[in-house]
LUMVEXTI-462066 format. One record per residue (C-alpha): residue number from 0; residue in one letter; x, y, z. Coordinates in steps of 0.2 Angstrom, whole numbers, m for minus. Example, Ala and Ser with C-alpha at 12.3 -4.5 7.8 and 13.67 -1.06 7.14 Angstrom:
2
<r n="0" res="a" c1="62" c2="m22" c3="39"/>
<r n="1" res="s" c1="68" c2="m5" c3="36"/>
//
This chain:
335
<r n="0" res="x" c1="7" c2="m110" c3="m50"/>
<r n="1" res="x" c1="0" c2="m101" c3="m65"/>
<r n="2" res="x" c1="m14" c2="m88" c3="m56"/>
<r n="3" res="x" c1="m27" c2="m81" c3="m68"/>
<r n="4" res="x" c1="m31" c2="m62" c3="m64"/>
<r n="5" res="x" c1="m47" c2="m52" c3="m69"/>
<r n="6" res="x" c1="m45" c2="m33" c3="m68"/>
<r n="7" res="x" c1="m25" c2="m33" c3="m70"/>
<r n="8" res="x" c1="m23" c2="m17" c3="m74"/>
<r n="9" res="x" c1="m34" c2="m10" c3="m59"/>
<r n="10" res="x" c1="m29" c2="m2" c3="m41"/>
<r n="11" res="x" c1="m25" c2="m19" c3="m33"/>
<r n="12" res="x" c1="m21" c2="m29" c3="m51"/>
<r n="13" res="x" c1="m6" c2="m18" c3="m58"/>
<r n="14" res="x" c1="3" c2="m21" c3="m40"/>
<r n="15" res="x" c1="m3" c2="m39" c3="m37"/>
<r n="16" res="x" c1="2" c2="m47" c3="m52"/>
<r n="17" res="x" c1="22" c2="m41" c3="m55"/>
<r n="18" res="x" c1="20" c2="m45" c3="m34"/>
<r n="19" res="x" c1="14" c2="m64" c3="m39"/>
<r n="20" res="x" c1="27" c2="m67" c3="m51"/>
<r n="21" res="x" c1="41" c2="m61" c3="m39"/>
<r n="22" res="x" c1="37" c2="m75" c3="m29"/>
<r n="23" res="x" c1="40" c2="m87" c3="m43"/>
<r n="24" res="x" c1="21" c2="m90" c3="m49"/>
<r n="25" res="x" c1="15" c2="m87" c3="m66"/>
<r n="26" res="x" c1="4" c2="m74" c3="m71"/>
<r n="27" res="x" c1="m7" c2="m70" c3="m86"/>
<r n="28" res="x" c1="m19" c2="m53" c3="m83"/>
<r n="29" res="x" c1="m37" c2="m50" c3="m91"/>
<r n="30" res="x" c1="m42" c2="m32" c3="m91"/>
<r n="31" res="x" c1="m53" c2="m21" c3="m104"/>
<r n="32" res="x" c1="m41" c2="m8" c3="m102"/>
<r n="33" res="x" c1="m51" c2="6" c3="m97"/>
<r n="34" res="x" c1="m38" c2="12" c3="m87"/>
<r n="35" res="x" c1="m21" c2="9" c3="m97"/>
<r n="36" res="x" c1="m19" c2="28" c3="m98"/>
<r n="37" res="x" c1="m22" c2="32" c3="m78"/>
<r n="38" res="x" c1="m4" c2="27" c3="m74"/>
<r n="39" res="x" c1="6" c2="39" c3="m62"/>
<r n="40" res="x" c1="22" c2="47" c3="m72"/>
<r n="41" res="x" c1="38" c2="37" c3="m71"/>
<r n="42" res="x" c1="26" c2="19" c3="m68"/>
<r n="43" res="x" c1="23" c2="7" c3="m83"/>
<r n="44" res="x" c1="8" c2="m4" c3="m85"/>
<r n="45" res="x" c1="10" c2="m24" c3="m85"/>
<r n="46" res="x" c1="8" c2="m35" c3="m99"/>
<r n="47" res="x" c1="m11" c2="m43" c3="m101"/>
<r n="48" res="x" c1="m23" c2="m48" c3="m112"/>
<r n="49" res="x" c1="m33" c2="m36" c3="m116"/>
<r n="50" res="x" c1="m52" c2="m46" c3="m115"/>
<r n="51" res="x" c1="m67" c2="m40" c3="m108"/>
<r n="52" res="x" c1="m71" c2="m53" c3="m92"/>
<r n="53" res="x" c1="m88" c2="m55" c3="m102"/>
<r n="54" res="x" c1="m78" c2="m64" c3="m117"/>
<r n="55" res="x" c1="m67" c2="m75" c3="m107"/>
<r n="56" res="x" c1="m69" c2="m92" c3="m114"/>
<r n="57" res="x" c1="m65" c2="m108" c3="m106"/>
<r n="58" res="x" c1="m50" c2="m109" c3="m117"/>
<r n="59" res="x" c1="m41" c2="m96" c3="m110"/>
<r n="60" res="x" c1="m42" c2="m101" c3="m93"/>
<r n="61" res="x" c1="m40" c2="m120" c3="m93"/>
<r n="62" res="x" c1="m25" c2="m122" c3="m90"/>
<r n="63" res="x" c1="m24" c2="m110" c3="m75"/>
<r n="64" res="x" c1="m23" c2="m118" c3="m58"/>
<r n="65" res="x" c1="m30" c2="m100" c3="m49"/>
<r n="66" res="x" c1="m40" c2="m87" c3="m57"/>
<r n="67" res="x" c1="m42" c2="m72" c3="m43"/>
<r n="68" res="x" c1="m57" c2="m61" c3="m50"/>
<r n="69" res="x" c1="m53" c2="m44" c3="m48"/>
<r n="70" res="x" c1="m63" c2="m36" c3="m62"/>
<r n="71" res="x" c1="m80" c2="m25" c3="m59"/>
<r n="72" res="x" c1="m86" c2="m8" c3="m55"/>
<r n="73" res="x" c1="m76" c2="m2" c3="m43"/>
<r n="74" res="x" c1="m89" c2="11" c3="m35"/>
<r n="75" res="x" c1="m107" c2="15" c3="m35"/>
<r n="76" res="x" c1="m116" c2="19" c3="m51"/>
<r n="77" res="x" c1="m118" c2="40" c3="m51"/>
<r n="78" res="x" c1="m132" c2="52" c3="m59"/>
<r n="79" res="x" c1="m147" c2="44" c3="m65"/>
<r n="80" res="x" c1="m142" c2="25" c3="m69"/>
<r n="81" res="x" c1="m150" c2="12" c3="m63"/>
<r n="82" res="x" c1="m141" c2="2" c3="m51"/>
<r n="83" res="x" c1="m147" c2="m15" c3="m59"/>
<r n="84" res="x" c1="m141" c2="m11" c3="m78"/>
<r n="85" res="x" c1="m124" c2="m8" c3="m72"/>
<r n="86" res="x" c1="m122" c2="m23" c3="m58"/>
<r n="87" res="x" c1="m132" c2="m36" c3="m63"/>
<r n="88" res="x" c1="m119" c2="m42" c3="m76"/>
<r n="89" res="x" c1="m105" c2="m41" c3="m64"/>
<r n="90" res="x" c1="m116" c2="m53" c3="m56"/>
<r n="91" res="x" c1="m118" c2="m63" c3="m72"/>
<r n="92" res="x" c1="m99" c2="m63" c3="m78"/>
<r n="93" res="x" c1="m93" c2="m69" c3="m61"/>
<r n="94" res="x" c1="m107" c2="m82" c3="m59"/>
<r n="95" res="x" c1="m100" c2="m88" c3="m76"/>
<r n="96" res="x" c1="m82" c2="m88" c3="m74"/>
<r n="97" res="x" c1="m82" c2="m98" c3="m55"/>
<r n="98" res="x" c1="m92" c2="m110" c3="m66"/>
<r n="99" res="x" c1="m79" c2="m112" c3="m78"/>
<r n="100" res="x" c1="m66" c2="m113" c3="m66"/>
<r n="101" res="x" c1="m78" c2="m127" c3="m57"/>
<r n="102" res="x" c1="m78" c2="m137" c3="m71"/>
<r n="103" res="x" c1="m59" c2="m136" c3="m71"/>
<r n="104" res="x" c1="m54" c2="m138" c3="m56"/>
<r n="105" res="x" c1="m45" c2="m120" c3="m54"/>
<r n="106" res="x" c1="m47" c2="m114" c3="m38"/>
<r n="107" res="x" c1="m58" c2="m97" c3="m38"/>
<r n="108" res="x" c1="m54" c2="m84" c3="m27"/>
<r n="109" res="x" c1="m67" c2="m69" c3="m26"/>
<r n="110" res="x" c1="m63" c2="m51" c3="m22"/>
<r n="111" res="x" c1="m77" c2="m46" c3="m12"/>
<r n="112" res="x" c1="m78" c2="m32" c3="2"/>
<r n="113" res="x" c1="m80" c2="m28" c3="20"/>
<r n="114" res="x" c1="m92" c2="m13" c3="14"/>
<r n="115" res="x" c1="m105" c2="m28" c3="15"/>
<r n="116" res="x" c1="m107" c2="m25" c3="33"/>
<r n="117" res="x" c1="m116" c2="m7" c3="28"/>
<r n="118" res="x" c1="m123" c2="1" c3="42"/>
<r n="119" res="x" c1="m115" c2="m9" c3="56"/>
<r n="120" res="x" c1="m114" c2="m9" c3="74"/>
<r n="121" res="x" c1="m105" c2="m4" c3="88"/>
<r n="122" res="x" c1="m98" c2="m21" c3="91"/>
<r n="123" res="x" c1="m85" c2="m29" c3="81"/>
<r n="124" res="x" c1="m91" c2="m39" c3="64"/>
<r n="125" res="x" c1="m84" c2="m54" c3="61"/>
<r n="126" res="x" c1="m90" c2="m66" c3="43"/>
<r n="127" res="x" c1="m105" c2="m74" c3="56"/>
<r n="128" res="x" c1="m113" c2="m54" c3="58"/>
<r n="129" res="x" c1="m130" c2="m52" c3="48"/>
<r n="130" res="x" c1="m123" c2="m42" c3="33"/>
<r n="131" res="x" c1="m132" c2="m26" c3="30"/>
<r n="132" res="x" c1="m124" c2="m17" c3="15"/>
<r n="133" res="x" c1="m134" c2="1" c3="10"/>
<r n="134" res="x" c1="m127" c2="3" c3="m8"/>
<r n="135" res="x" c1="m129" c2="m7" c3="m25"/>
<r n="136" res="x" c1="m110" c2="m11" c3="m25"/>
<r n="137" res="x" c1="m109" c2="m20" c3="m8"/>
<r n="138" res="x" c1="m126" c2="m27" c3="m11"/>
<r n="139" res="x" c1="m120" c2="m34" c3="m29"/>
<r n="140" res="x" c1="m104" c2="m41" c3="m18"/>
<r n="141" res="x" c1="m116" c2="m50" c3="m8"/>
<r n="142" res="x" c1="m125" c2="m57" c3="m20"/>
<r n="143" res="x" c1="m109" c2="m65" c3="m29"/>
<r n="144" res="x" c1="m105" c2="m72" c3="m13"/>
<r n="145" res="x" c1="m123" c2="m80" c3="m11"/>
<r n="146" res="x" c1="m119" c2="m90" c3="m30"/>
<r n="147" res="x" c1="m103" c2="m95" c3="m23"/>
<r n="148" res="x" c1="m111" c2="m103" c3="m10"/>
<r n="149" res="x" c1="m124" c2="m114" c3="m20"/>
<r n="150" res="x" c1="m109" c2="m117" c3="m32"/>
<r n="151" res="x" c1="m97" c2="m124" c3="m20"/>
<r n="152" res="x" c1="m98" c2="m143" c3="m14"/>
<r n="153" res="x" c1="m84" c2="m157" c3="m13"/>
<r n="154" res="x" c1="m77" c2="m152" c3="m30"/>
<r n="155" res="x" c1="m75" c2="m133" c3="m29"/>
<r n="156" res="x" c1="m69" c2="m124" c3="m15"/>
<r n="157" res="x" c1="m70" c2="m103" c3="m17"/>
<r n="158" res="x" c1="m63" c2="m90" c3="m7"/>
<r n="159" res="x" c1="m71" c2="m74" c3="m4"/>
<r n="160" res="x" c1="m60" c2="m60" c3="2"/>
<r n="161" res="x" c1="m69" c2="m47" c3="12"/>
<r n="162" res="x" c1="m57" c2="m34" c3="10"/>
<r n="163" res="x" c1="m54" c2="m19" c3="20"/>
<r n="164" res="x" c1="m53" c2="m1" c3="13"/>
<r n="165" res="x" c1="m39" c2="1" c3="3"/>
<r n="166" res="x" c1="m23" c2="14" c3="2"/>
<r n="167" res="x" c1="m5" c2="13" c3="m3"/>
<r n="168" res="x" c1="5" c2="17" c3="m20"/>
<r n="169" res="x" c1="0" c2="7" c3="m35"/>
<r n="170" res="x" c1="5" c2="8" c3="m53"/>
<r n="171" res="x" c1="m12" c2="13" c3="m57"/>
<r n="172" res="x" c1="m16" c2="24" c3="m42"/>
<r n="173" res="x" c1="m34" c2="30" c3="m37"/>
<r n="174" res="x" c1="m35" c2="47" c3="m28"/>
<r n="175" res="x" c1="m53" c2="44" c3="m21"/>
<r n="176" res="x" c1="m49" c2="30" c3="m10"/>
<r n="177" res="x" c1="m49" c2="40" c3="6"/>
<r n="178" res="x" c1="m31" c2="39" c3="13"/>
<r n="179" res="x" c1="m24" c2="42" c3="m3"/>
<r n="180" res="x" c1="m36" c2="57" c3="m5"/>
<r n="181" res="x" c1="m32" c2="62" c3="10"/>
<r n="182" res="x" c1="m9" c2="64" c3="8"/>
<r n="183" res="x" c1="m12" c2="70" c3="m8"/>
<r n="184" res="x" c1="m24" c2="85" c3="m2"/>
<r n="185" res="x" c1="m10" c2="87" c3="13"/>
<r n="186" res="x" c1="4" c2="87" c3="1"/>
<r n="187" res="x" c1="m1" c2="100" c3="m12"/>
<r n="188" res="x" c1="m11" c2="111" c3="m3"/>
<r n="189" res="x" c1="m9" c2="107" c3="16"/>
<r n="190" res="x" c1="m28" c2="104" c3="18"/>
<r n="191" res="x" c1="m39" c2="92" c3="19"/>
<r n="192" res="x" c1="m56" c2="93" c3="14"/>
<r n="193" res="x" c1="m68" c2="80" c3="22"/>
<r n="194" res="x" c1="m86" c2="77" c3="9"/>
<r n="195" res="x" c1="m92" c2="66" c3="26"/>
<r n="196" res="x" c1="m96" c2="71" c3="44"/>
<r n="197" res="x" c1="m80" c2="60" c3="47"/>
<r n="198" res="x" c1="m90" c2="50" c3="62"/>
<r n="199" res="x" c1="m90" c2="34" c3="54"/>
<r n="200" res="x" c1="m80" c2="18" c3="58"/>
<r n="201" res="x" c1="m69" c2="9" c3="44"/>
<r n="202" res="x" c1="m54" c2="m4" c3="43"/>
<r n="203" res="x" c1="m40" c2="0" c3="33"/>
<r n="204" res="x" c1="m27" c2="m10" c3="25"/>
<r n="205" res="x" c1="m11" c2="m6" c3="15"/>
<r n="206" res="x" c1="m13" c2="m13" c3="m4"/>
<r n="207" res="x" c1="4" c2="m23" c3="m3"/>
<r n="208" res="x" c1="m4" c2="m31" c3="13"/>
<r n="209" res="x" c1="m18" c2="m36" c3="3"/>
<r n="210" res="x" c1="m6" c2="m43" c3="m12"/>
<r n="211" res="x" c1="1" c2="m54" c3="1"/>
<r n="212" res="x" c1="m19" c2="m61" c3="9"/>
<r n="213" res="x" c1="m19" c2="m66" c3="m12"/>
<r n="214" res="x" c1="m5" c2="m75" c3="m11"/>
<r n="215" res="x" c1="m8" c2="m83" c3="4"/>
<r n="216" res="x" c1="m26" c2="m88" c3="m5"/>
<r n="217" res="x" c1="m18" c2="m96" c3="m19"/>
<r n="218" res="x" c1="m7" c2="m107" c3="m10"/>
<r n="219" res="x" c1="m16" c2="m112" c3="4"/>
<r n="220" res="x" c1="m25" c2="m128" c3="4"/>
<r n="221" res="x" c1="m41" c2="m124" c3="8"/>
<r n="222" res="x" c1="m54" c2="m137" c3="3"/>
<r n="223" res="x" c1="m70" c2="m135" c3="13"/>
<r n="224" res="x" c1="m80" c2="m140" c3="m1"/>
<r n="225" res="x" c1="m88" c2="m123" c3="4"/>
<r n="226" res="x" c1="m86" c2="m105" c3="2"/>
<r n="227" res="x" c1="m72" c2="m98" c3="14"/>
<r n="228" res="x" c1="m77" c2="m82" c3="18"/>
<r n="229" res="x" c1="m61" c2="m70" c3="25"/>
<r n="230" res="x" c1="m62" c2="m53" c3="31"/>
<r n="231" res="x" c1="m44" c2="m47" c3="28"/>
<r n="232" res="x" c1="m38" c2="m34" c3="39"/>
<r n="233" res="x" c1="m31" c2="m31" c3="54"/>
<r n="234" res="x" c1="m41" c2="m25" c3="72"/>
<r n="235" res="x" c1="m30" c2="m12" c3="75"/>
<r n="236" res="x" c1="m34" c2="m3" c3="59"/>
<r n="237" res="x" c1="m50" c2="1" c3="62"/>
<r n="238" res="x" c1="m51" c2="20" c3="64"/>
<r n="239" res="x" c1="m64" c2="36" c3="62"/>
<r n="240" res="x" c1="m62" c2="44" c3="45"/>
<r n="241" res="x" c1="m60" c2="61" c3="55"/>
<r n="242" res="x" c1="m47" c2="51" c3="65"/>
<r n="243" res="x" c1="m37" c2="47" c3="50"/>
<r n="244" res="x" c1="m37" c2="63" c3="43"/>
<r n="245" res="x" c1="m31" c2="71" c3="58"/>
<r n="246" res="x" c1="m16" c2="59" c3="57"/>
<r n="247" res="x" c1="m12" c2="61" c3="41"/>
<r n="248" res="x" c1="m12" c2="82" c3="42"/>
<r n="249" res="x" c1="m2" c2="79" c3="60"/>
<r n="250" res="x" c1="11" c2="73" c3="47"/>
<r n="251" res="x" c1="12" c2="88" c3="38"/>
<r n="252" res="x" c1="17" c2="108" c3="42"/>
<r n="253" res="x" c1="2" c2="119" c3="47"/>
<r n="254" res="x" c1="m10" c2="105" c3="37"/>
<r n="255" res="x" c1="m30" c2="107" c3="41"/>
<r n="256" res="x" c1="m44" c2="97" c3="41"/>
<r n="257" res="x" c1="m62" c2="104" c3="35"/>
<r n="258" res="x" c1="m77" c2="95" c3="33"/>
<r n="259" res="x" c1="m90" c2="103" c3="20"/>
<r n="260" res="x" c1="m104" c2="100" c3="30"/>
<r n="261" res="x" c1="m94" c2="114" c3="40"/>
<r n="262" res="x" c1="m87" c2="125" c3="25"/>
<r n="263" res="x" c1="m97" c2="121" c3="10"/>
<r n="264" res="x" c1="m89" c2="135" c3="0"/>
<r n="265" res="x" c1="m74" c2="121" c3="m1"/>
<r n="266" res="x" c1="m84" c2="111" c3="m11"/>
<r n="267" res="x" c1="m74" c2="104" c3="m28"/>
<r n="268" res="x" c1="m81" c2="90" c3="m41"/>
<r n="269" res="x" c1="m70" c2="75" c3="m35"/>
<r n="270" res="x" c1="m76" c2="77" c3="m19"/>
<r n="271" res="x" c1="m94" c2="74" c3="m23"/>
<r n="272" res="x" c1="m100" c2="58" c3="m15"/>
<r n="273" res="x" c1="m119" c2="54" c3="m21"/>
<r n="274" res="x" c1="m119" c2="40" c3="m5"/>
<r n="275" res="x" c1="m119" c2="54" c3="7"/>
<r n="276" res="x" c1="m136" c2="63" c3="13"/>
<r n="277" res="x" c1="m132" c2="81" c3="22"/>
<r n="278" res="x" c1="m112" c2="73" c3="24"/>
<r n="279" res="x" c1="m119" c2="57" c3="32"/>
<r n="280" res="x" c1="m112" c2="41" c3="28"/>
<r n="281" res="x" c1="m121" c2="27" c3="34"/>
<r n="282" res="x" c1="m109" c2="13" c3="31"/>
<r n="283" res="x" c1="m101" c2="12" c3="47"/>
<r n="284" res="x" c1="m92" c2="m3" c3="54"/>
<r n="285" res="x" c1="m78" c2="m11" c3="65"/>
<r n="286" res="x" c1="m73" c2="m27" c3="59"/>
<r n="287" res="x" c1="m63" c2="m44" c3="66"/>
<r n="288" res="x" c1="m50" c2="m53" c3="58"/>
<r n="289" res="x" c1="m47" c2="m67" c3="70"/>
<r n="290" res="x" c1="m53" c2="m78" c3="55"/>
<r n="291" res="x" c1="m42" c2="m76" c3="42"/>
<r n="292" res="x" c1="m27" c2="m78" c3="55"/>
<r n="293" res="x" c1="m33" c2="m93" c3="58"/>
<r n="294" res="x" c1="m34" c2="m101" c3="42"/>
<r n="295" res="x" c1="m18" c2="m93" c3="36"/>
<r n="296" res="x" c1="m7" c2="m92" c3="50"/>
<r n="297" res="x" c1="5" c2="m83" c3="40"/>
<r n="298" res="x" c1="m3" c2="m67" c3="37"/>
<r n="299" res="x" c1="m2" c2="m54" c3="46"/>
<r n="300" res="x" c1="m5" c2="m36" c3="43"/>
<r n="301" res="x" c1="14" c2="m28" c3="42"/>
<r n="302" res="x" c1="7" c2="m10" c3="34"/>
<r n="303" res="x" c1="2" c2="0" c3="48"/>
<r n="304" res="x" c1="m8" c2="17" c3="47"/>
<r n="305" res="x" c1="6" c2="28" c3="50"/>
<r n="306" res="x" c1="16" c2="16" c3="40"/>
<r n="307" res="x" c1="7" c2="17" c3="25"/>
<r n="308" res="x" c1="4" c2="37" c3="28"/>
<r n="309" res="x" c1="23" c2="41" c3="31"/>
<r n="310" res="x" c1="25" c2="27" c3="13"/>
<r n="311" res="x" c1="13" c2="39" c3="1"/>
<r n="312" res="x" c1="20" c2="54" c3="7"/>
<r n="313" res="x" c1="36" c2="49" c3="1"/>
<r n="314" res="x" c1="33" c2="42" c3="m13"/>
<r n="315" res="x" c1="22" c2="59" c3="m18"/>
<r n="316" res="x" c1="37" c2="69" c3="m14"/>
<r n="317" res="x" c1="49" c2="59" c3="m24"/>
<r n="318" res="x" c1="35" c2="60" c3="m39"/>
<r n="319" res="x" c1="33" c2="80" c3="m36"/>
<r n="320" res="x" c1="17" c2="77" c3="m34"/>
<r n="321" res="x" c1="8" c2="92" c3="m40"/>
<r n="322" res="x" c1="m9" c2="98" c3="m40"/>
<r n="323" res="x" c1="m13" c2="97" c3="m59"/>
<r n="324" res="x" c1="m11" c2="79" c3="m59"/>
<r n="325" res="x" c1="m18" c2="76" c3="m39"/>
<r n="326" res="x" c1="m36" c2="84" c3="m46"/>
<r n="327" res="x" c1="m34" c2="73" c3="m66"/>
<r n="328" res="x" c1="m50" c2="65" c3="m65"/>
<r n="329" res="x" c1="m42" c2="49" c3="m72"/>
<r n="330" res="x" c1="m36" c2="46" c3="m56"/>
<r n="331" res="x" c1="m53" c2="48" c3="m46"/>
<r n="332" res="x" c1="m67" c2="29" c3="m52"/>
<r n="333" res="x" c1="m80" c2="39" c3="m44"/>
<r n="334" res="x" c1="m81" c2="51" c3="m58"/>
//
């Protein structure tokens, strides 16, 4: 097939599109570029056309039989911008590129989030929960799966990927995702520093685990003549934040784990999380996956936690990791 993806030079687009054509698909990347220089030493960037999503015109994506739509703000907006000005046209620009793709019959697969759930429940959250999401970023995820709904009927069949919190090696790394924060803190200075009580539930996935639910998307034959919504995931990676620390420092000699609720002289810039009142996090949720196995009896998780842990470690050994480039703000979307 020839796949479409916004935001190929991202966290997940710099791994899922070399991942794509490896399984004999054809690929062409749009991205703005914003991050062509935040590539770890030793990795090289894939080719893309370099085309803010907000430009992409029906001729450069008719002939595509997938687009998979990537590209947004990858976090919540910090300081003093107002929420609308900088979500509202991720809105717009997705709204107008699953029109495009309607009017083409290419199949539009969303990247949307499991953070929707927000401030969850006890009890697991499959795609039928009441979603409850407490920052602009899941709520503008919400909102994007709403238009896919009232666009979708017998000729257009979206996908929306609810996807679990992300960690693992990519080309274009992020050190503020929390499991990659967490082994790079362990490796250069045998601590980890928590910004959060640590309490709150999450389910984790392994990026090349999400490369494969995209694949599995794209060739899948789904025509429900409504939106598919999917959590990917797997049950047995939901976990405590504190929990996953504790396991990745268990992984290294003599490696701690603060919290700065506790020690708040260990306070450091990349750290700062504008989400968190006093180190509380309110999004907190444990979250099904039944679904997605279901409809693609194929996929299945393969990355565990430890897995993935033992994976990044490695890999930040062989790189010699050091601190200067562990604390390169490039390397941190948050800030």
């Amino acid at each position: 097939m020839k796949i479409g993806i916004t935001g190929s030079q991202g966290y997940i687009g710099s791994k899922l599109l070399p991942y794509l054509e490896s399984k004999g698909h054809s690929c062409i990347g749009f991205d703005t570029a914003f991050f062509e220089d935040c590539l770890l030493p030793t990795y090289s960037q894939n080719v893309f056309r370099n085309k803010d999503v907000r430009e992409i015109r029906p001729s450069d994506i008719k002939n595509l039989d997938v687009l998979i739509h990537l590209a947004g703000i990858a976090n919540d907006p910090f300081g003093k911008l107002e929420p609308s000005k900088v979500f509202d046209p991720v809105r717009e620009y997705t709204k107008n590129l699953a029109i495009m793709c309607k009017s083409f019959g290419i199949k539009f697969i969303f990247a949307s989030s499991c953070s929707i759930y927000g401030d969850g429940t006890s009890s697991l959250l499959d795609e039928s929960s009441v979603p409850n999401p407490v920052t602009p970023y899941s709520v503008n995820k919400l909102q994007s799966e709403k238009d896919l709904e009232v666009l979708a009927d017998e000729n257009f069949s979206p996908i929306a990927l609810r996807l679990s919190t992300l960690f693992g090696m990519s080309p274009c790394i992020r050190f503020d995702m929390a499991i990659n924060m967490f082994v790079g803190m362990a490796h250069t200075k045998r601590e980890i520093v928590l910004s959060s009580t640590g309490e709150q539930w999450r389910p984790f996935i392994h990026i090349n685990d999400v490369c494969k639910a995209f694949r599995l998307a794209c060739e899948s034959s789904y025509d429900g003549e409504k939106l598919l919504i999917l959590n990917v995931g797997s049950d047995s990676n939901n976990i405590t934040v504190f929990d996953v620390a504790k396991m990745v420092a268990s992984k290294f000699n003599n490696c701690q784990v603060n919290r700065l609720v506790d020690s708040p002289e260990l306070d450091n810039s990349l750290l700062k999380d504008e989400k968190l009142q006093d180190g509380v996090d309110k999004r907190n949720y444990i979250v099904s996956f039944k679904k997605i196995e279901n409809h693609f009896p194929d996929f299945k998780c393969e990355w565990s936690l430890e897995r993935g842990i033992d994976d990044l470690k490695l890999n930040f050994e062989r790189l010699e990791l050091s601190s200067e480039i562990f604390h390169d703000s490039k390397y941190y979307r948050l800030q």
